[in-house]
N, C-alpha and C positions, 0 to 999 in steps of 0.2 A: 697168597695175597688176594684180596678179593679186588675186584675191578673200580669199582664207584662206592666213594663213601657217602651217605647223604646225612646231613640232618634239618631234621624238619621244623619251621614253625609258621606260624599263624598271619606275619605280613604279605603283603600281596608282591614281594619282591624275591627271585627265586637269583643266587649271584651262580653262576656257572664256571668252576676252576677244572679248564680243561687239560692245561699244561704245568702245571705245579708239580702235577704226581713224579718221581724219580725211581720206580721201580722197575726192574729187570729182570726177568728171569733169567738161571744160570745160564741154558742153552743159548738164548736169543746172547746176552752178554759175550760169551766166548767165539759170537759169528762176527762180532763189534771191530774196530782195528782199534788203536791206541787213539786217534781224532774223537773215534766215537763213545768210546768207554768215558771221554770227558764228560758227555750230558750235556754240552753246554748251551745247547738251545733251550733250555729249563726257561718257565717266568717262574727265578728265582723267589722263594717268599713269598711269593703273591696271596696265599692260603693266610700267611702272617699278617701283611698288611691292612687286609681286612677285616679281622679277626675283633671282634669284639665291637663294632662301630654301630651295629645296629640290632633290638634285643628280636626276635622272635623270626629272623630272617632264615631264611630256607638256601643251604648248599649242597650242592654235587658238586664231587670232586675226584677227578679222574687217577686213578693211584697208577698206573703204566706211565711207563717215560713215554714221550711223544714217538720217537725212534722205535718204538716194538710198533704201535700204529698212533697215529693223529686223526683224534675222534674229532678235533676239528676239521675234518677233511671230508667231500666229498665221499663214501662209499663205495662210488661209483667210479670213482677216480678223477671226474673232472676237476678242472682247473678253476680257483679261484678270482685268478685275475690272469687272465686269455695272455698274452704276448709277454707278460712280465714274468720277470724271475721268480719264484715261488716254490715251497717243500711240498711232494705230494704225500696221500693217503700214509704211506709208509714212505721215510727219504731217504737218499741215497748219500747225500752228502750235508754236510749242514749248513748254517744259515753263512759261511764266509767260501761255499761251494767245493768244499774238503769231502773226499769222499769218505764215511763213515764204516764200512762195511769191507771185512778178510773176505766174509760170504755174506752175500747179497742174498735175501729172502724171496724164493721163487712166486707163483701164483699160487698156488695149494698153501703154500707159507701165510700169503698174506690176508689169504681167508680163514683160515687159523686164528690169526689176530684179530682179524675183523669179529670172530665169534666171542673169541676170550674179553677184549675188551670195547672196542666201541659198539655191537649192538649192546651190551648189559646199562655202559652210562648213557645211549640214547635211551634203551627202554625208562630207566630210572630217570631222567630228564622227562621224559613225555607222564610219565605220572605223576614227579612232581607237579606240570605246571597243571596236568589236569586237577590235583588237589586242590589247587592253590584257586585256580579260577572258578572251581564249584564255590569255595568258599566266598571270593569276592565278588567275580564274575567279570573278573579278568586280573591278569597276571602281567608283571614287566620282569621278564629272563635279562639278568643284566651279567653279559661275559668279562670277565677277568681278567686283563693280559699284561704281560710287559714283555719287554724286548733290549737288549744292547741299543744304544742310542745310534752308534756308526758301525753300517752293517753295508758296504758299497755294492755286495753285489746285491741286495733286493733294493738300495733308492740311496739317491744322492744326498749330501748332505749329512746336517746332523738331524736327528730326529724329533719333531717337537715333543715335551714331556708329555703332555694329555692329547691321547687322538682318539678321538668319539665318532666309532663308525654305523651307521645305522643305513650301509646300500644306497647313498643317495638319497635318505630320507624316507625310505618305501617299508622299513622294519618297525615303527609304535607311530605312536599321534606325534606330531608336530609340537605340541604342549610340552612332551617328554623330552625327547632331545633337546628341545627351548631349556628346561630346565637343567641339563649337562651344562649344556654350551653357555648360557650365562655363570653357573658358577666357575666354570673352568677360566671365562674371562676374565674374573675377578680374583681368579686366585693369586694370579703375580706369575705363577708357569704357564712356560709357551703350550698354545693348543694350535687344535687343527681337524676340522667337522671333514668327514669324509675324504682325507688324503690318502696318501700311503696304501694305509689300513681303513675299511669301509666296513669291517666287520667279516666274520670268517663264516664258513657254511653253515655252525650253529644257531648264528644271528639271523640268516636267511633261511635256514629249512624251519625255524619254528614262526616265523612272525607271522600274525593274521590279524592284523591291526583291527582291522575290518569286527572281528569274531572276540577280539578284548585282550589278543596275546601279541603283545610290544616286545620286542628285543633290541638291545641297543649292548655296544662293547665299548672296552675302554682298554685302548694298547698304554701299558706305561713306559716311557724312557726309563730305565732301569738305574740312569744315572740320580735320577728322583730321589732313591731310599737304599741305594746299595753303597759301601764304600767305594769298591772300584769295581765295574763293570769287567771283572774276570775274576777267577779261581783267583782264593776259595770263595767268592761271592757274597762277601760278608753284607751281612744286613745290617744297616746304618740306626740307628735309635732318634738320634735328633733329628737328623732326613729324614725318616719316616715317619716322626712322630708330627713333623710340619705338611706330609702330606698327606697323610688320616684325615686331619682338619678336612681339608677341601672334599675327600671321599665320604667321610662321614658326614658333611654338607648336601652332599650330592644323593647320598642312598637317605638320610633325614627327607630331605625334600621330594624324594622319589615316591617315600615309605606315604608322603601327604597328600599325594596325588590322587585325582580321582576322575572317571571320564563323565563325561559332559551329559545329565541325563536329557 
């Protein structure tokens, strides 16, 4: 299995699918317990979802399940969000605090991973967006995600459907996010600009707003476009095809963008 699939084109919008990929190696699989052989921290479909909404867009797409490592994580291992419940680098347990793992992946193990797959899709991220910014002379990396809507141990409540993280603001222009956050108000789905979810260590290690490279994420409520938010995960056609609309509104008006000469 190779690590990062990419394909390339010509708009200045590069979509980043970090947790879509579902693949396992045999070994890493049979260290798994019965909790974690589910997968179920997948953003189910999401590679689906957007599939088709915009012609000449630029993806990487992480083929590892998040569980072998989480190339949205830290390398380092730090923590996303300091005191809050959260899955590290590699996790132990999944998103409803189950522990995943018969055998738990030592240090040597998880540098292992870190080689097989998150340095291959950071390297393949950092070239795309270098392509992509020679070519316009700047680029907006836009991450991919969705989530289970009620997940009590990371945050109370239910989830809003669309949550557009960009760090408090600090990850593209101001113009960029404007354009999420208005269409997401209009869509009729509840939203929510920097809650929860502010955007994962992807959205923050690449942003240099400054330099012409904007990152901005969008976590989806999974109740959105899934029949039912568990196994088997079925992917909804009329749900998803009322929320392409708003995405393909959103990546359209992204695709129009242009910074201020």
């Amino acid at each position: 299995m190779t690590p990062v699939s990419v394909v390339q084109g010509a708009s200045p919008l590069i979509l980043g699918l970090p947790h879509t990929g579902t693949f396992v190696p045999d070994d890493v699989r049979g260290c798994l317990n019965e909790t974690g052989c589910k997968l179920a921290d997948t953003d189910w479909h999401i590679d689906h979802l957007y599939q088709g909404l915009l012609p000449e867009i630029t993806t990487v797409k992480a083929n590892y399940h998040r569980y072998f490592v989480d190339v949205n994580r830290d390398p380092e291992g730090h923590s996303l969000y300091p005191g809050q419940n959260t899955t590290p680098l590699v996790p132990l347990t999944d998103f409803d605090d189950q522990n995943i793992w018969d055998t738990p992946p030592d240090g040597a193990e998880v540098q292992r991973r870190l080689a097989i797959s998150h340095a291959p899709y950071h390297a393949a991220m950092q070239a795309e967006i270098d392509r992509v910014h020679a070519l316009h002379g700047f680029v907006i990396h836009y991450d991919c995600h969705s989530i289970r809507s009620d997940i009590p141990f990371l945050f109370e409540g239910q989830l809003p459907v669309l949550n557009i993280g960009t760090n408090d603001g600090s990850t593209c222009a101001p113009a960029i996010s404007k354009i999420v956050e208005d269409i997401a108000r209009s869509s009729g789905f509840s939203m929510v600009v920097n809650g929860r979810f502010k955007g994962g260590w992807t959205t923050r290690h690449y942003a240099r707003p400054n330099q012409g490279v904007h990152t901005i994420q969008l976590e989806i409520a999974q109740r959105a476009y899934l029949t039912n938010e568990a196994a088997p995960w079925v992917y909804d056609i009329n749900k998803a095809d009322v929320l392409r609309q708003t995405l393909q509104s959103i990546l359209t008006s992204l695709n129009s963008w242009r910074p201020a000469q």
